[in-house]
N, C-alpha and C positions, 0 to 999 in steps of 0.2 A: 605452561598455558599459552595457546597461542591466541592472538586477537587481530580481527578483523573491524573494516571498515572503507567505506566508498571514499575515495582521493577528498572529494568536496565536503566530508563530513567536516573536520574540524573548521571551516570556513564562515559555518554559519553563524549570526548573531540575528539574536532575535528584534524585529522592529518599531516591537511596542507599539507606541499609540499609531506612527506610521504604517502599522501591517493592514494591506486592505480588507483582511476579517478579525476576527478575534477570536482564542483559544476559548476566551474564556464565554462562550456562550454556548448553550443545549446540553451539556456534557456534566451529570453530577461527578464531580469530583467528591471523593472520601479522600480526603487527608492522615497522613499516619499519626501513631500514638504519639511520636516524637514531639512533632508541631503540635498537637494538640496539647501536650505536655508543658511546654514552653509559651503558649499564650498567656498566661497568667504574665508573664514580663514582658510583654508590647507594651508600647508608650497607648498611652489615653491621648486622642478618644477612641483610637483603633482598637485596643485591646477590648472595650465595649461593644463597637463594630460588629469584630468577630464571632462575639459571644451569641449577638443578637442574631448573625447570621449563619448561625450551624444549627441545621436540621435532619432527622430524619428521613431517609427514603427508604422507598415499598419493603426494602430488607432488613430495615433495621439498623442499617448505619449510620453514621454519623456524615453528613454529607455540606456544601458549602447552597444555599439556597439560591435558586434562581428566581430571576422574577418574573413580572409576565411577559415579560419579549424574550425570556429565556437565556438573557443576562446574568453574568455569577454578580452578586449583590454588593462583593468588595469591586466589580470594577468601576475605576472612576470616569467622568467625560471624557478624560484626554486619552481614554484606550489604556491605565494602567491600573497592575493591580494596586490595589490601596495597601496590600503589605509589603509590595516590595517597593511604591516608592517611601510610605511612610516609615517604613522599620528596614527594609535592605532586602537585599535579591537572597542575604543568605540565610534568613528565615519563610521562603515560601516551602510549604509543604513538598515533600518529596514528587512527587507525582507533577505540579505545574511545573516544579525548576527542574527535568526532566527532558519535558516535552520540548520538541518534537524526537526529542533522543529516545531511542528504544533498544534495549539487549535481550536477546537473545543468548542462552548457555547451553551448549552441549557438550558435557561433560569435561574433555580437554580443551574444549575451542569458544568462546566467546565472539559472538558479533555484534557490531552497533551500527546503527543507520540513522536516519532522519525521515519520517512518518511525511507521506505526501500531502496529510491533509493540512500544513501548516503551509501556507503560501509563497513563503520565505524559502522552505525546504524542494517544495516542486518549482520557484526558480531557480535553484541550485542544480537541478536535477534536470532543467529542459535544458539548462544552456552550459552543463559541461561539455565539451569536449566531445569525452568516450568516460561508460561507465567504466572505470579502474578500481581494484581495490588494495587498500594498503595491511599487509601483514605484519606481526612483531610476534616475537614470542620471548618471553621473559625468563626461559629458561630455568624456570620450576617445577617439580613433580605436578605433576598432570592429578588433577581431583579424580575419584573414582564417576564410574560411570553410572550411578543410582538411576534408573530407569529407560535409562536408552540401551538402544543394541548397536554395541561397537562396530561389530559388522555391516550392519544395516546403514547406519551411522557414515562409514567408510565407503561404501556404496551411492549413498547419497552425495561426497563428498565429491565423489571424481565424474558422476555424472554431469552433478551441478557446472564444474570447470568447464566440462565438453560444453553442455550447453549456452553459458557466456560466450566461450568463445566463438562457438557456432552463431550466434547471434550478432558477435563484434566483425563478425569474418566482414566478406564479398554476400553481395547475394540482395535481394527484397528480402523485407521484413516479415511480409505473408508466405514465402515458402519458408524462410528459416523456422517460424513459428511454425508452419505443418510439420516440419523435420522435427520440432523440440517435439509439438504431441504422440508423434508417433512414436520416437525416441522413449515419451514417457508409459507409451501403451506394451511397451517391449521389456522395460524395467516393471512397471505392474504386473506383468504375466509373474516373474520373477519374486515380485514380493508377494504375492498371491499365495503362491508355491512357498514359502518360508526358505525358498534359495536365496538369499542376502548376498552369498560369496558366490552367486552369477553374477549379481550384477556388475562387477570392474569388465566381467569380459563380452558383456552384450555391446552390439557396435551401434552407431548411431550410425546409420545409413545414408547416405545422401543420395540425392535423385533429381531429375532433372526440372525445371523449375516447370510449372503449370497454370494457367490464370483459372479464373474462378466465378463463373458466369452468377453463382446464386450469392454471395457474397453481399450486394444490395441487400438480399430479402431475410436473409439469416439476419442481420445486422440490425434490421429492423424487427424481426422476432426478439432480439436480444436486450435491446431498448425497452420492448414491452414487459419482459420478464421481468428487468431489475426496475422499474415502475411499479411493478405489483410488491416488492419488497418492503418493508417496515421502514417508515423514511424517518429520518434524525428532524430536518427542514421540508415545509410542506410543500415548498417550492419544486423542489427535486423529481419527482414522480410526475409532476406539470413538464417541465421539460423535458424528460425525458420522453412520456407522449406525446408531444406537439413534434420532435427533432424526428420520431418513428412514423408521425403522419406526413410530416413533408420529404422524407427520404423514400415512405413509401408511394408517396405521387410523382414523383422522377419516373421516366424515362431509359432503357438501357444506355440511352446516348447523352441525354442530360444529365445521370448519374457520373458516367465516365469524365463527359466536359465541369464535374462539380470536383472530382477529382483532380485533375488538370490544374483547373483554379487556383485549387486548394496548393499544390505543390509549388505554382509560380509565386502566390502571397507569401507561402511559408517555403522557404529553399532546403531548409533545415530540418525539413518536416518526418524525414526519411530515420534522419539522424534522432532527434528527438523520440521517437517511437522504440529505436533501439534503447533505447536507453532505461525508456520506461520499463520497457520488455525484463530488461535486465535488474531494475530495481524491485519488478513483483517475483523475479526468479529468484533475487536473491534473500528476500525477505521470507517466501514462502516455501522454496523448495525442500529446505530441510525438516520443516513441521513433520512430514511426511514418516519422520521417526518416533512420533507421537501415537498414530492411527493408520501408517499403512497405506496413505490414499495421495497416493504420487500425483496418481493420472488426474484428479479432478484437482487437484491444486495446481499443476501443466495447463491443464484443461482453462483452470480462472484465469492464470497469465493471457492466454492466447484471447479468452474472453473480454477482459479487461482492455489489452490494447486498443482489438476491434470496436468497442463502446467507446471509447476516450475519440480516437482517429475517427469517428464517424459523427462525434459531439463538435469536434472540432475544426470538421467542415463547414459546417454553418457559421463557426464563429474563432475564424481566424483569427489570432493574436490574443485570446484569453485562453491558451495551453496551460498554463498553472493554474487558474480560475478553474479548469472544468476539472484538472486532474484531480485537486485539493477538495472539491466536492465530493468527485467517487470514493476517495480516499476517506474520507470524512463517514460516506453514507454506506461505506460497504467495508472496508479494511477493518475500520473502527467500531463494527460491530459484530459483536462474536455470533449472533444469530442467524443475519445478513450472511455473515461471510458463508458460515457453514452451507447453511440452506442453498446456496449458489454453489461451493463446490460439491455438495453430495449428490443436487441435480445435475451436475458435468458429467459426475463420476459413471453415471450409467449409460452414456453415450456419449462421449465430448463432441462435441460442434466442428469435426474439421471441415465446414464446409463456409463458418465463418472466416475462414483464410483463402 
């Protein structure tokens, strides 16, 4: 079995009451049988707490209650939960002592990350370095492959490489990301076709770097769309229309000198972008052996950057703040997400590069 993971992953610790949001709010968590099994042995008055505060949602399960600010109802003032300071961190349900960890399994290969929408995790992730990831393999027969296609799967695998490191290379961030989409329009032909054992030998082509006069306006269409999306926070779809009505009253030249700005405040700004780039490649690329749909999954990377670097011109120095939002209102929902890559899939946006 081999396993994977970003350099920074084992680094994190979470910041409890410190973290300037909290997990624990809008988000019904269902708790597993386990925990719910084991509550009967919490110390009182928690063990009553608990009781009082597991209910029902629209589905039928068993879920941890929120309240009206959308609060989970075990947390306490000081930002903790009430189970893990009251009974230990090693009886919180599987799912909170989890997060922001997330794996991913395809068949021989396991990977794990850190979910951007946790605060802690998008500082990890603006201020590495270079994304790197680290490999092991434990040297055990490999699990069978129960609904993936190995081929496909292997396809996936070496594209993925090319495009990290296409993205780590030389170059702006805006033509690498045109190269990755095209790259991904060139492997979709391919999986289209149920050629899987083309894709190792399709080339990522490179080409000579281009600027991108509509880039403003796209950017600001783009704004609007994920505005119109199902919001977690009601705040969310407010900024994001106000950030699309002030970019769209700029100027070709006031645009550009906002730009400018933006790079002098943030030096790193370049850097940072890559990185992100590479942590939505590496979380989402391989989905794509689920349903086939490279290209608008390519498609949301490139989307995703352009919305973040466009959010975060107006508001230099809150790069984790806005990321851990999108992250939050679009990553973390399986609706959101789809709906954004199935409208990519039918045309992607390279004109947002």
């Amino acid at each position: 079995m081999i396993y994977r993971r970003p350099s920074y992953y084992d680094t994190f610790r979470c910041l409890g009451g410190a973290c300037p949001d909290t997990c624990c709010r809008d988000w019904s968590v269902v708790p597993d049988d386990d925990f719910l099994a084991g509550c009967a042995a919490a110390p009182s008055p928690l063990k009553e707490r608990i009781a009082r505060n597991l209910a029902a949602d629209e589905d039928g399960d068993t879920c941890f209650r929120l309240d009206e600010r959308g609060m989970c109802a075990l947390l306490t003032p000081d930002g903790l939960c009430a189970i893990q300071r009251d009974w230990g961190e090693e009886h919180l349900c599987a799912h909170c002592a989890s997060y922001p960890r997330f794996i991913e399994e395809y068949g021989s290969l396991t990977e794990s990350s850190l979910a951007i929408s946790c605060p802690e995790a998008a500082r990890l992730l603006l201020e590495a370095p270079r994304f790197t990831l680290i490999e092991t393999d434990d040297g055990k027969a490999d699990p069978p492959f129960d609904g993936i296609d190995r081929t496909l799967l292997d396809g996936l695998e070496q594209s993925r490489a090319q495009v990290l490191a296409l993205l780590d290379g030389p170059g702006g961030i805006w033509h690498k990301l045109r190269l990755t989409l095209a790259y991904a329009g060139q492997l979709q032909a391919r999986i289209d076709r149920g050629r899987y054992g083309e894709m190792p030998a399709c080339p990522l082509v490179l080409s000579p770097p281009q600027d991108n006069p509509r880039r403003q306006a796209a950017a600001v269409q783009l704004l609007h769309v994920l505005s119109g999306l199902d919001p977690l926070r009601p705040g969310w779809p407010a900024l994001l229309r106000n950030r699309a009505e002030q970019l769209a009253r700029l100027s070709p030249a006031q645009y550009t000198a906002l730009c400018v700005r933006y790079a002098q405040a943030n030096p790193v700004c370049e850097r940072q972008a890559v990185n992100l780039a590479c942590y939505f490649v590496f979380r989402h690329w391989h989905k794509a052996v689920n349903d086939d749909a490279l290209y608008g999954r390519a498609a949301f990377v490139c989307a995703a950057v352009s919305a973040l670097y466009h959010l975060c011109l107006f508001q230099p120095g809150e790069e984790a703040a806005l990321w851990s939002q999108f992250s939050r209102e679009v990553e973390h929902d399986e609706d959101n997400l789809s709906e954004l890559i199935w409208a990519l899939c039918g045309g992607a946006p390279a004109h947002l590069l």
